[in-house]
Wavefront OBJ file of the C-alpha trace (Angstrom):
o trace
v 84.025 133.056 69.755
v 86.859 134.064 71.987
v 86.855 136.614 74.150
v 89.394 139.025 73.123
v 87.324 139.581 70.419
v 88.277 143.527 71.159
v 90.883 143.624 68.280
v 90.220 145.325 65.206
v 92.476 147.292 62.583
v 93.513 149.465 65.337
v 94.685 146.957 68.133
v 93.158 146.515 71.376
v 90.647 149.074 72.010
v 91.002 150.695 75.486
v 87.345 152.710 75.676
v 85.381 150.990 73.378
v 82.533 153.349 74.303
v 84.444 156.649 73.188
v 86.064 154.925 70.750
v 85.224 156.959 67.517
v 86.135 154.431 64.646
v 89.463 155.313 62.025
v 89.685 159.128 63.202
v 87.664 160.420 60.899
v 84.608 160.629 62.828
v 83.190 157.556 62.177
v 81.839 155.135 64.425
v 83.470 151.922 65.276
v 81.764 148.812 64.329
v 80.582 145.809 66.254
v 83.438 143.755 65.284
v 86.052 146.768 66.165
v 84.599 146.913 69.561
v 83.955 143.317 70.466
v 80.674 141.528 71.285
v 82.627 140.651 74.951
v 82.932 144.157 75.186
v 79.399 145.765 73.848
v 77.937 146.106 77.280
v 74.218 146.157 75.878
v 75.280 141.891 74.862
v 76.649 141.612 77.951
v 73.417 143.118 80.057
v 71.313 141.110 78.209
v 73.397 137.798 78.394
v 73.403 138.496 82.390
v 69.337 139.302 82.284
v 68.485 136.311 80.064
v 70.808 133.707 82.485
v 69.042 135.290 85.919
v 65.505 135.032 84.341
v 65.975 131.700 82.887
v 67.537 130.180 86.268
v 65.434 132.357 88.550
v 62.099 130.664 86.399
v 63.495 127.161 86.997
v 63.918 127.724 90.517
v 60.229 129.561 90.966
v 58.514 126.253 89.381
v 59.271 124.332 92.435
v 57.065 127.225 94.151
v 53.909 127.097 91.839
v 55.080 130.709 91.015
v 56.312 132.920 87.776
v 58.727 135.580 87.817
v 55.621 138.195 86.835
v 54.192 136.757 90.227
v 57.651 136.891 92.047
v 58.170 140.746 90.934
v 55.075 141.487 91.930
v 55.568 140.079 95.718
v 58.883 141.374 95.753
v 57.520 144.884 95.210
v 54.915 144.527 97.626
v 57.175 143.347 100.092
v 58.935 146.321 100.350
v 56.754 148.653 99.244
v 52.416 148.423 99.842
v 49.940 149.525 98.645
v 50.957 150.452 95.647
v 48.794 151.058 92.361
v 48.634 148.373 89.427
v 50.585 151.526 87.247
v 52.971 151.752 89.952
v 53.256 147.895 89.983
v 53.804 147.406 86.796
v 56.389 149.981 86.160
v 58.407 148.742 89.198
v 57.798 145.147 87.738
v 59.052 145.770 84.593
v 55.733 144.261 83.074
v 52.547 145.688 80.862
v 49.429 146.525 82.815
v 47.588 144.035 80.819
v 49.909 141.342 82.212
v 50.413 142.996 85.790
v 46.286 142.957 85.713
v 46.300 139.210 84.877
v 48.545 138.518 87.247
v 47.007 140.034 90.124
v 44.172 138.086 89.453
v 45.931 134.846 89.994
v 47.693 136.159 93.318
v 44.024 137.264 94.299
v 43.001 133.611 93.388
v 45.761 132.430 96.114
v 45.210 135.155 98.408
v 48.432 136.385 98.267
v 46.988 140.259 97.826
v 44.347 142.178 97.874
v 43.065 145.062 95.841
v 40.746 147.347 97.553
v 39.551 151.323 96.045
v 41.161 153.965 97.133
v 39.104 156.081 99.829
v 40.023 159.459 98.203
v 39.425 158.168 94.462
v 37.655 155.019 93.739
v 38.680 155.031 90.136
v 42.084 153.639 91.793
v 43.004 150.375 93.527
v 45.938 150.037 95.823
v 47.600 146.195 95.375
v 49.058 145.694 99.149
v 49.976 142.030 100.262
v 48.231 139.490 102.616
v 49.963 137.235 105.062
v 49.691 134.570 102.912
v 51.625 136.437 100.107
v 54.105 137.213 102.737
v 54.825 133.917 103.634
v 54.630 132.878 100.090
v 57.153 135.387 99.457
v 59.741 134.381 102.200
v 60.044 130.965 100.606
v 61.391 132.092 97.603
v 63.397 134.744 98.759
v 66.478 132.553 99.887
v 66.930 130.550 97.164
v 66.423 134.328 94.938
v 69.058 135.856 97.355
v 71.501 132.516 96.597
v 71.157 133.052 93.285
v 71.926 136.785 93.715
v 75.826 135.165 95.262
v 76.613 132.844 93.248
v 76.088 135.940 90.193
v 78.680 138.085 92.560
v 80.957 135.400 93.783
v 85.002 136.973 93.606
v 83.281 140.095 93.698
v 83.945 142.441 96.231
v 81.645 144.712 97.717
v 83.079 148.035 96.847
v 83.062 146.583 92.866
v 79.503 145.799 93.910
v 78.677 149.529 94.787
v 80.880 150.604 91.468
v 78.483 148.205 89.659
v 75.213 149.076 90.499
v 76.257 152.588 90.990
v 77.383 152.691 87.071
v 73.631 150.918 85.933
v 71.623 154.069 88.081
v 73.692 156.042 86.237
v 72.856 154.554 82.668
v 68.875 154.478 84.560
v 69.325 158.160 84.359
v 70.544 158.692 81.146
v 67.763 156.280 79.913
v 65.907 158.847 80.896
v 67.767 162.090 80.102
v 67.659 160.927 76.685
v 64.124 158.844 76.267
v 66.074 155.625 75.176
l 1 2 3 4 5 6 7 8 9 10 11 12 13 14 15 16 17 18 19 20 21 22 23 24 25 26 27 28 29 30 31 32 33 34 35 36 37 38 39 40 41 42 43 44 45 46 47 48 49 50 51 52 53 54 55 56 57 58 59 60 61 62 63 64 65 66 67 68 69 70 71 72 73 74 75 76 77 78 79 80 81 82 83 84 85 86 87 88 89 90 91 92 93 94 95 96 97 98 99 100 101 102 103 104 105 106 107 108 109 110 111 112 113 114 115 116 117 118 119 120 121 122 123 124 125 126 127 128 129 130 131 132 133 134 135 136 137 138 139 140 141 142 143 144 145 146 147 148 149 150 151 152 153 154 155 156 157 158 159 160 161 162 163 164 165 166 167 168 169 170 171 172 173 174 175
């Protein structure tokens, strides 16, 4: 499949997002707007390539990506709550829970209650998880050039500028 697969009856289509089919009010289809240019393909092409390459890398380091969100997180940010962790982590609570066990295991964190409400447990990192967490983060941050090499950093800012705003209409509109 080539990538100026953007043709349809129409031509080239310019703004493939506004781009409202034949005039009549109907909706393009897939093959009018181009798999190389239906950004949700393209998002997920980019995700699946960083998690795939970022979980090859992480095996050298006894560690998952789960485990690797979760230190990242904490790194920046602790204590946090396993909700909060898990929503930050992109994971389920069942699997953030699990997790957290294992980094417990290694001593990476520790959970401890809450002194206001027991009910709740605030995740915050150890040392250990620290250090842990420093010997991944080069070869993460290499990764993160090689994804962004030609690109400068004011298309950088554009980019990730452009995904908040799609965050917030993810949002606006409960997608």
């Amino acid at each position: 499949m080539s990538d100026s697969t953007t043709e349809g009856a129409g031509g080239v289509f310019d703004d493939p997002v506004r781009l409202r089919g034949n005039g009549a009010g109907l909706r393009p289809s897939l093959g009018e707007i181009g798999l190389h240019q239906f950004a949700p393909y393209l998002i997920n092409r980019i995700s699946l390539s960083w998690t795939t390459h970022l979980a090859e890398a992480l095996k050298a380091h006894e560690m998952t990506t789960t485990k690797m969100r979760a230190l990242a997180i904490l790194s920046i940010s602790s204590p946090v709550t396993i909700n909060e962790l898990s929503l930050y982590a992109l994971t389920e609570q069942s699997t953030m829970s699990r997790t957290l066990d294992s980094l417990e295991e290694q001593e990476y964190i520790r959970r401890r209650p809450r002194a206001e409400d027991l009910r709740v447990r605030d995740v915050e990192m150890t040392q250990r998880g620290r250090d842990a967490f420093a010997k991944v983060w080069p070869m993460m941050y290499d990764l993160l050039l090689k994804m962004f090499e030609g690109i400068d950093n004011e298309e950088y800012k554009a980019f990730t500028a452009t995904l908040h705003k799609m965050i917030q209409n993810i949002h606006k509109h409960e997608i």
